[in-house]
C-alpha positions as semicolon CSV with decimal commas, in nm:
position;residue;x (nm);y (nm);z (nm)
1;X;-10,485;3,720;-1,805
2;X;-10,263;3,438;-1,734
3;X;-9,959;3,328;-1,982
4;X;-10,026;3,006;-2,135
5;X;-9,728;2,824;-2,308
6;X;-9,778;2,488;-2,384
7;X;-9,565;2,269;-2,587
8;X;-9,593;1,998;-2,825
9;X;-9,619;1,771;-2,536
10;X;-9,395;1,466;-2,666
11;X;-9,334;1,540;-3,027
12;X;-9,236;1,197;-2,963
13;X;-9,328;0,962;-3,231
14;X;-9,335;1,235;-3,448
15;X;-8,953;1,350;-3,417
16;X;-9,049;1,639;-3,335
17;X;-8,879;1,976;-3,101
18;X;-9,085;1,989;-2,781
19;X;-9,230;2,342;-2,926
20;X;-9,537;2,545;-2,706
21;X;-9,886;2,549;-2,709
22;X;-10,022;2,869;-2,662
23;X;-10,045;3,195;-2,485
24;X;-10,330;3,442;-2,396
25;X;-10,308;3,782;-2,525
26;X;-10,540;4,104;-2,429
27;X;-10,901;4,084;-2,468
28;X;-11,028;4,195;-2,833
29;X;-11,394;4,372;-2,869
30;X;-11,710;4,087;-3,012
31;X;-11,812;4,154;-3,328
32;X;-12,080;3,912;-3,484
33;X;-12,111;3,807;-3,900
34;X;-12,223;3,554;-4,046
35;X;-11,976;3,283;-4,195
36;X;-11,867;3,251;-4,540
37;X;-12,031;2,982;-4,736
38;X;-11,901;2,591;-4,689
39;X;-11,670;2,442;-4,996
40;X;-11,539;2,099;-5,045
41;X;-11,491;1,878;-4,791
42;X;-11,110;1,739;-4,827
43;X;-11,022;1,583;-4,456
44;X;-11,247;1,478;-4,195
45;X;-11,315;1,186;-3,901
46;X;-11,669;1,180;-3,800
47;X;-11,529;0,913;-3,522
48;X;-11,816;0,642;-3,634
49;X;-11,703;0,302;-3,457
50;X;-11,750;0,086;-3,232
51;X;-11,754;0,185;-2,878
52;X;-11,421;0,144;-2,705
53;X;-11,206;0,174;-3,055
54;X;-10,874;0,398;-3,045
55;X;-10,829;0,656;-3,320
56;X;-10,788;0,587;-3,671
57;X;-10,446;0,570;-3,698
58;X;-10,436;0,670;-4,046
59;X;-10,507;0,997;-3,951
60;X;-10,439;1,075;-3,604
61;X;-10,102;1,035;-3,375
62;X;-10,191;0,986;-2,963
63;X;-9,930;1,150;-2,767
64;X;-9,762;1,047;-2,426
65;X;-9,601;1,257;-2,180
66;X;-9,621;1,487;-1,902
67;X;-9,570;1,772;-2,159
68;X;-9,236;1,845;-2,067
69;X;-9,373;2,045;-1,758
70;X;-9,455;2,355;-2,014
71;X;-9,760;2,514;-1,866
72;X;-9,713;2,363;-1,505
73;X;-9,983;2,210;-1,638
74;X;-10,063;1,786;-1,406
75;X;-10,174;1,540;-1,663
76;X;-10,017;1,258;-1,820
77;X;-10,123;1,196;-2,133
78;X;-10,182;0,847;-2,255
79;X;-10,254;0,641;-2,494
80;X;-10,469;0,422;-2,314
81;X;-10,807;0,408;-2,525
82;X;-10,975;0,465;-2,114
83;X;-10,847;0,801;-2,208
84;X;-10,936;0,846;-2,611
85;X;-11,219;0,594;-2,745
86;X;-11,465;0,628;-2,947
87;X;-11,831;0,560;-2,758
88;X;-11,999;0,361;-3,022
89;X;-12,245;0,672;-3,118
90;X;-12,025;0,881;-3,346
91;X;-11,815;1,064;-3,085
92;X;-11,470;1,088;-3,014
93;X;-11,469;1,077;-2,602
94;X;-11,136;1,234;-2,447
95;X;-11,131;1,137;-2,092
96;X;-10,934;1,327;-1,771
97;X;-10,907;1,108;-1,486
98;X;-10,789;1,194;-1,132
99;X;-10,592;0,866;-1,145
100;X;-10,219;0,670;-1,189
101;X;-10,260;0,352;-1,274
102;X;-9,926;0,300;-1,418
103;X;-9,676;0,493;-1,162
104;X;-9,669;0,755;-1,426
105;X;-9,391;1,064;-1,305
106;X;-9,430;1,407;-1,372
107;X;-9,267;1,718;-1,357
108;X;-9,378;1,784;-0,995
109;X;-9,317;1,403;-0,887
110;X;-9,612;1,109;-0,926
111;X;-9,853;1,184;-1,179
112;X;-10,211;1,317;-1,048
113;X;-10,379;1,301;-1,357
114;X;-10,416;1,097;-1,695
115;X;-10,601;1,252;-2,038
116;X;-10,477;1,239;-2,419
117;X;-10,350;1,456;-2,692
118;X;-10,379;1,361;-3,046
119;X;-10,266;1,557;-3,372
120;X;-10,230;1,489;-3,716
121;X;-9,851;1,574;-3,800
122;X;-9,709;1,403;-4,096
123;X;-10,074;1,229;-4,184
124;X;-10,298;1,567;-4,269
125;X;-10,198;1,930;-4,293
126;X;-10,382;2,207;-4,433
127;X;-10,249;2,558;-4,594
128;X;-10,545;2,761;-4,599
129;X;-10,940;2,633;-4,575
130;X;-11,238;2,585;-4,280
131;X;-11,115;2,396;-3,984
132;X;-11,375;2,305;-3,765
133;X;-11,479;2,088;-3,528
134;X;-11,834;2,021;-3,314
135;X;-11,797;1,976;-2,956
136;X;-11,902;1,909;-2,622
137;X;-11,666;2,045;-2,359
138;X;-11,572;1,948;-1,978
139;X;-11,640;2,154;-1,685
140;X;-11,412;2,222;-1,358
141;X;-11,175;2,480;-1,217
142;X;-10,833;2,347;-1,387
143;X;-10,966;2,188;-1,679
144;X;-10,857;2,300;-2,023
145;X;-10,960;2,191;-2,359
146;X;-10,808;2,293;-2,685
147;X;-10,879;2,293;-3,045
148;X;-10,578;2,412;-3,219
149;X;-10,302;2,389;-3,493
150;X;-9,878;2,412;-3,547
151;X;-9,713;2,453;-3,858
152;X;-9,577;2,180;-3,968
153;X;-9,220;2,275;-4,003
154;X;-9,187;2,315;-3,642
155;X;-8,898;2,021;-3,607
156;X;-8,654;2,254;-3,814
157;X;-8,820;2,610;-3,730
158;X;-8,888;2,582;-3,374
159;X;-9,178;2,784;-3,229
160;X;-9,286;3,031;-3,232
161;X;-9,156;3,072;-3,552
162;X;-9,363;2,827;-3,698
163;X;-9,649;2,964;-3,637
164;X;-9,966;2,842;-3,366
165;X;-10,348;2,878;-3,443
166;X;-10,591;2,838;-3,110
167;X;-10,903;2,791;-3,322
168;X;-11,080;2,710;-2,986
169;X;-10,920;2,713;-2,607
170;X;-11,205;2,696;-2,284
171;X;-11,120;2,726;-1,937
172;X;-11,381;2,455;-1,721
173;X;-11,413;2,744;-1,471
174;X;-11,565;2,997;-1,708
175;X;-11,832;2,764;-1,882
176;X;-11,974;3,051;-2,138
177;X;-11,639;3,178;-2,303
178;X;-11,436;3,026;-2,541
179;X;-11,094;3,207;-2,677
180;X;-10,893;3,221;-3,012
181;X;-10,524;3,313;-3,100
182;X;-10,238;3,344;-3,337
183;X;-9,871;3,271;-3,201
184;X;-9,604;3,356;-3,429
185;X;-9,243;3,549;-3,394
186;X;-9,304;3,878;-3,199
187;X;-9,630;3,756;-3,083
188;X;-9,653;3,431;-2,861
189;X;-9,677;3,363;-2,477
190;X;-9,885;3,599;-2,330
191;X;-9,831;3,863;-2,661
192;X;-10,044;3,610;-2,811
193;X;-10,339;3,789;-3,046
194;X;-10,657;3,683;-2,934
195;X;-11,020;3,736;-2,886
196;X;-11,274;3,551;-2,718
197;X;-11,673;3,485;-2,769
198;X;-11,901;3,492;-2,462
199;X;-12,242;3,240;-2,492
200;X;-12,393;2,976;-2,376
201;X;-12,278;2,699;-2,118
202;X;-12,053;2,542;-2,387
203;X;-12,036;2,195;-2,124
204;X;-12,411;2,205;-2,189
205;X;-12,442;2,092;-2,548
206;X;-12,283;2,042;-2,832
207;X;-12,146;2,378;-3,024
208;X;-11,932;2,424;-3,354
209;X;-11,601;2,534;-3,326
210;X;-11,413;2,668;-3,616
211;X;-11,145;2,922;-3,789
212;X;-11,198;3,047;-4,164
213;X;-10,841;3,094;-4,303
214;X;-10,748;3,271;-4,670
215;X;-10,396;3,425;-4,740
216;X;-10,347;3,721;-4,458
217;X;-10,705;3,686;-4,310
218;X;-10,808;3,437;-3,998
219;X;-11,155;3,481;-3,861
220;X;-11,276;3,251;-3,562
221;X;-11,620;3,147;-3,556
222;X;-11,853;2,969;-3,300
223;X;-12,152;2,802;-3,443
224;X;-12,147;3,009;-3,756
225;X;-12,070;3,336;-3,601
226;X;-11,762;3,534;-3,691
227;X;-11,630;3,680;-3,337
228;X;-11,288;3,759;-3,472
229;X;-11,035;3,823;-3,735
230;X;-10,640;3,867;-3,752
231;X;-10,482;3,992;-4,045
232;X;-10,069;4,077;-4,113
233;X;-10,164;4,426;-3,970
234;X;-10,260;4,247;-3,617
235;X;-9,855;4,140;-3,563
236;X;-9,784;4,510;-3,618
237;X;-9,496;4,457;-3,808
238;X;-9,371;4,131;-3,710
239;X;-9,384;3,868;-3,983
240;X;-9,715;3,667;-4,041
241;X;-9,635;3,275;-4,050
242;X;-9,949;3,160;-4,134
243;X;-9,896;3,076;-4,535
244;X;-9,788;2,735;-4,496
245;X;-9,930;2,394;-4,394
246;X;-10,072;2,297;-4,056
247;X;-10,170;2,041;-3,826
248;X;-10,438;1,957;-3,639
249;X;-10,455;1,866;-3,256
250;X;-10,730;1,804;-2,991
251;X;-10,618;1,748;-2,617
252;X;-10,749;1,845;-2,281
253;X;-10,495;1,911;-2,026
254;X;-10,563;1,969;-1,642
255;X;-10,427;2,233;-1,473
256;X;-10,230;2,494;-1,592
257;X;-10,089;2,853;-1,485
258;X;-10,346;3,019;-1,693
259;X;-10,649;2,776;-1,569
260;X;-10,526;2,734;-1,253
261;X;-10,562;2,394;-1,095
262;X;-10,840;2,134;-1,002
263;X;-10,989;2,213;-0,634
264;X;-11,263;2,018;-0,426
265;X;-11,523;2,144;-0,671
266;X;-11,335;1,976;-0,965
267;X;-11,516;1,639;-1,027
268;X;-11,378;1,350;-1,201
269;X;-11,361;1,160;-1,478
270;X;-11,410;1,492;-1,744
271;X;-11,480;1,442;-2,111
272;X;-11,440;1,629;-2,410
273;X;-11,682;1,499;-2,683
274;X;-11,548;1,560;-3,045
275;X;-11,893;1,454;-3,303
276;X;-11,660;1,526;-3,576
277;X;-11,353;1,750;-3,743
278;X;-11,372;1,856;-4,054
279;X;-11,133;2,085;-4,336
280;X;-11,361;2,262;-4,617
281;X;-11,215;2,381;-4,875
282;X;-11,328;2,733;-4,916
283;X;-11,146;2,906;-5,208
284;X;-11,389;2,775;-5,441
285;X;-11,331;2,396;-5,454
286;X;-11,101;2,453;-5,811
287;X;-10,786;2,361;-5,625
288;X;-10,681;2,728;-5,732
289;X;-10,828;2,690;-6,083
290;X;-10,972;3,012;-6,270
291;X;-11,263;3,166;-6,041
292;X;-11,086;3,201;-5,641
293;X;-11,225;3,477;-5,491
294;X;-11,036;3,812;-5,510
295;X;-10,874;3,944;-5,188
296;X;-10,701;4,270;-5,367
297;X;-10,533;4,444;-5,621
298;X;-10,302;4,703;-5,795
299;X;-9,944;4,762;-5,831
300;X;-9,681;4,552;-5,651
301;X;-9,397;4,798;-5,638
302;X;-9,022;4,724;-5,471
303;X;-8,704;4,894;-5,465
304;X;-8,707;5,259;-5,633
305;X;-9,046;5,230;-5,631
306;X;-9,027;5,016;-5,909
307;X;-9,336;4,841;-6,023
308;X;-9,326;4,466;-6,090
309;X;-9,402;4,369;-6,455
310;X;-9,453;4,144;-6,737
311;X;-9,226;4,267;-7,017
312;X;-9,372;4,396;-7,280
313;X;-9,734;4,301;-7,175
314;X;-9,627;3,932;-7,314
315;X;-9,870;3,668;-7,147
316;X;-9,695;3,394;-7,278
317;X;-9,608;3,108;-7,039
318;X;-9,243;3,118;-6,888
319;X;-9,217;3,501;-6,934
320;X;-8,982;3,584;-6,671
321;X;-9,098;3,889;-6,433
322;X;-8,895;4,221;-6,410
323;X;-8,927;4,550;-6,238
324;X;-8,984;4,863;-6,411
325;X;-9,091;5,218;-6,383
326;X;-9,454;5,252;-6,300
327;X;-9,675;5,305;-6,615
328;X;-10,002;5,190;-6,534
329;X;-10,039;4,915;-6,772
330;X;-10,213;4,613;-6,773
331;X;-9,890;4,427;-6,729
332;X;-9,822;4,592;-6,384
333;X;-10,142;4,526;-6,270
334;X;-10,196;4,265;-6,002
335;X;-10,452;4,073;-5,821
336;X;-10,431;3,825;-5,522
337;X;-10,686;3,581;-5,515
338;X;-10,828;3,383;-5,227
339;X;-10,618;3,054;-5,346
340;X;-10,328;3,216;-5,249
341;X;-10,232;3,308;-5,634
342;X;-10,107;3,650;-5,793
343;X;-10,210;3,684;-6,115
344;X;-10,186;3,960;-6,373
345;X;-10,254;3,900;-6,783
346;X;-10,486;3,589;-6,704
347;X;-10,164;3,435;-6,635
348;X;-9,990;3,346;-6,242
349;X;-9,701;3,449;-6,078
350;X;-9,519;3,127;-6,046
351;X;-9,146;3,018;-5,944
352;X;-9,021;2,801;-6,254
353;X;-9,033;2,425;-6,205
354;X;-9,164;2,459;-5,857
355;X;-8,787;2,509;-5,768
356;X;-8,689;2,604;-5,367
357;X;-8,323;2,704;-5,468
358;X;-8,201;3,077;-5,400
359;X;-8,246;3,207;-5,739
360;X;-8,493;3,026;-5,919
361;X;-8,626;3,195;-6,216
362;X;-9,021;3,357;-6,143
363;X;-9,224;3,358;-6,400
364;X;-9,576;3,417;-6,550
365;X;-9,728;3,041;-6,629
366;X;-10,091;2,909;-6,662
367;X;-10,234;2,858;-6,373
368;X;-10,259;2,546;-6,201
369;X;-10,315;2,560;-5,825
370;X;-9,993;2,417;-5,733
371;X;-9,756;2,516;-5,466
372;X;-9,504;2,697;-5,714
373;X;-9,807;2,929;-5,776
374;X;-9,898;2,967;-5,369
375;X;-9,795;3,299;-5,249
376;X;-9,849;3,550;-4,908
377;X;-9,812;3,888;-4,813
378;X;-9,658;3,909;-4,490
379;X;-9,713;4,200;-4,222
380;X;-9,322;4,313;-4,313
381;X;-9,400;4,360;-4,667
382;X;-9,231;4,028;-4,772
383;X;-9,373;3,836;-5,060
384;X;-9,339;3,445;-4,954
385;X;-9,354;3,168;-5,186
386;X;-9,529;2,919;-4,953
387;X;-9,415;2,600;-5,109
388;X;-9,040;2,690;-5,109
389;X;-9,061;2,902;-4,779
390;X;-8,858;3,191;-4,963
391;X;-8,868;3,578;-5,075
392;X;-9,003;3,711;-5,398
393;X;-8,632;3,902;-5,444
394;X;-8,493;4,142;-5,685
395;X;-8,183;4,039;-5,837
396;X;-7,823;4,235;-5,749
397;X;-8,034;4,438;-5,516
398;X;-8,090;4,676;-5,813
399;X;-8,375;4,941;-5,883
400;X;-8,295;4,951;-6,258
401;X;-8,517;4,887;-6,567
402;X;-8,563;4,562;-6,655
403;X;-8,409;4,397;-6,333
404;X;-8,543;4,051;-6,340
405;X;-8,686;3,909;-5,974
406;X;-8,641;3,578;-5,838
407;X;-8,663;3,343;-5,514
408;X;-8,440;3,393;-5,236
409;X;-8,417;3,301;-4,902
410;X;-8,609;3,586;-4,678
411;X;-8,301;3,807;-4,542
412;X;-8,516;4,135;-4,433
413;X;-8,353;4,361;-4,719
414;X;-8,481;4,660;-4,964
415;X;-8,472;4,406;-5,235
416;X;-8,763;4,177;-5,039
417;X;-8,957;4,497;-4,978
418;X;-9,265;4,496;-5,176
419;X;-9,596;4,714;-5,134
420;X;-9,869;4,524;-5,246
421;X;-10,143;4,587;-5,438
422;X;-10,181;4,940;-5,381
């Protein structure tokens, strides 16, 4: 299959590093299941308006650019609303022309091509949720529509360290398959993990489009069918990215080293029709109160096989959190919840004052669904605080009783080494 990296075509208005798209990986096997029950609704456009009206710009940026050549790919994207406009019956309309009209240059010289790109950096991310969108897609050798998400820290942690999801990628030229993918360190370009669903003519109708995500699980549906799911053991070992906020961004791009490019066949103007995208809250709707779903648990243990622990089974808020020897206790016993919380006593793990500095006290503390309480399991056996970015850590690098643990910056060592809920 052909390597697809695509970058963030002109960060532009957003300040952000040009940073790629996505990549292609192997083939994975179909497996169908039904979907998980829908949650709270807590970000959506359903693109009502009058025909002809740009994007809310409360919630969406437009793009410009030839995308920095990444991908080889021929459009020039615009912000011209005869390229994104709403058509007046509750539809988003992205448009590819075979047109110049403003002596646009690209990579390869004069511009072939118009279309637009739109994303929601710095208005809407999302750690964790539904993310879906209903669709009717374009048709044509070279045309390529995407449905997809960046972390949102990609200006200071440049992909593909940051992290890519490809909820939903199409290729015009094979009208009954649709793709999904991670990108992250270890795994982008054409290392990319993927799958892909085969069905009906998806430029036929509209279809639903749309990635579950919890702490270390993805699955990729397509009108309510699960087709795939990655989890820290897909990366095999490399780190898993994707416990930190998102953003959304719908474009369709023409041409392309992995689609190839437009031929007599290819007709003109294509549209991508968007009826709405939505983010569902699915870990409950408590905004990580007392009843998430749980995901796992057990012991946490670290260095020397030490467990972690509440001392002396005390459940009182602001308990600070050691390591021990392994006793089997209540107090060593964990569970990770679908909110993104370890808890243990009725109590959460929780990094005091929702502090990011290298050695910030963690604690046990009521729980409260903020981000000082928002933790992930990585596929190196790092514990991340997702809020601060940083390692659960044990202190001087010590196995001994009673050695307190704390947040530090991620460094790969013994001491960041957990082995979760086992």
């Amino acid at each position: 299959m052909r390597k697809r990296v695509a970058v963030g075509a002109l960060a532009l208005a957003l300040g952000l590093a040009a940073a790629p798209l996505t990549a292609i990986g192997a083939q994975q096997p179909v497996q169908y299941q039904q979907a998980a029950q829908a949650g709270k609704v807590i970000w959506e456009d359903n693109f009502d308006g009058s025909a002809g009206q740009r994007v809310n710009s409360s919630k969406w940026n437009t793009e410009t650019g030839d995308n920095n050549g990444n991908n080889r790919e021929h459009q020039y994207y615009t912000d011209s609303a005869g390229n994104a406009a709403l058509d007046g019956s509750g539809n988003l309309v992205i448009t590819a022309k075979k047109e110049n009209p403003a002596n646009y240059n690209c990579w390869y010289g004069r511009c072939q091509y118009t279309s637009a790109r739109i994303n929601t950096s710095g208005k809407f991310t999302t750690t964790y949720g539904k993310v879906e969108a209903r669709m009717k897609l374009p048709r044509g050798k070279g045309i390529w529509p995407a449905f997809w998400m960046l972390g949102q820290d990609i200006g200071s942690n440049p992909w593909p360290n940051s992290g890519e999801i490809d909820i939903m990628e199409f290729l015009g030229h094979e009208q009954n398959k649709v793709y999904g993918t991670i990108h992250g360190p270890g795994y982008s370009g054409s290392g990319g993990v993927s799958g892909n669903y085969t069905g009906p003519n998806f430029a036929d109708g509209f279809h639903t489009f749309a990635v579950e995500w919890a702490p270390n699980s993805i699955k990729w549906l397509v009108d309510g069918n699960v087709f795939f799911q990655t989890t820290p053991a897909s990366v095999n070992g490399n780190r898993w990215v994707f416990d930190k906020p998102f953003f959304v961004i719908l474009n369709l791009a023409v041409g392309g080293e992995w689609p190839g490019y437009p031929d007599a066949s290819t007709q003109f103007p294509q549209q991508m029709l968007v009826d709405y995208v939505r983010v569902t809250d699915t870990s409950g709707g408590n905004g990580g109160g007392n009843n998430p779903g749980v995901v796992k648990s057990g012991r946490v243990t670290g260095l020397g096989g030490k467990c972690l622990d509440v001392p002396w089974a005390n459940s009182a808020s602001g308990t600070p959190i050691q390591i021990v020897s392994c006793n089997g206790n209540a107090a060593q016993n964990w569970t990770f919840y679908t909110d993104g919380s370890i808890r243990a006593l009725g109590k959460c793990l929780d990094v005091s004052n929702s502090g990011k500095a290298d050695g910030t006290v963690i604690q046990l503390w009521d729980c409260n669904g903020t981000g000082a309480q928002k933790w992930a399991v990585s596929g190196a056996n790092d514990v991340v605080n997702i809020n601060a970015d940083k390692c659960l850590d044990i202190k001087g690098n010590t196995s001994a009783d009673g050695t307190r643990v704390q947040l530090w910056t991620c460094t790969g060592a013994a001491n960041q080494k957990w082995n979760a809920f086992v």
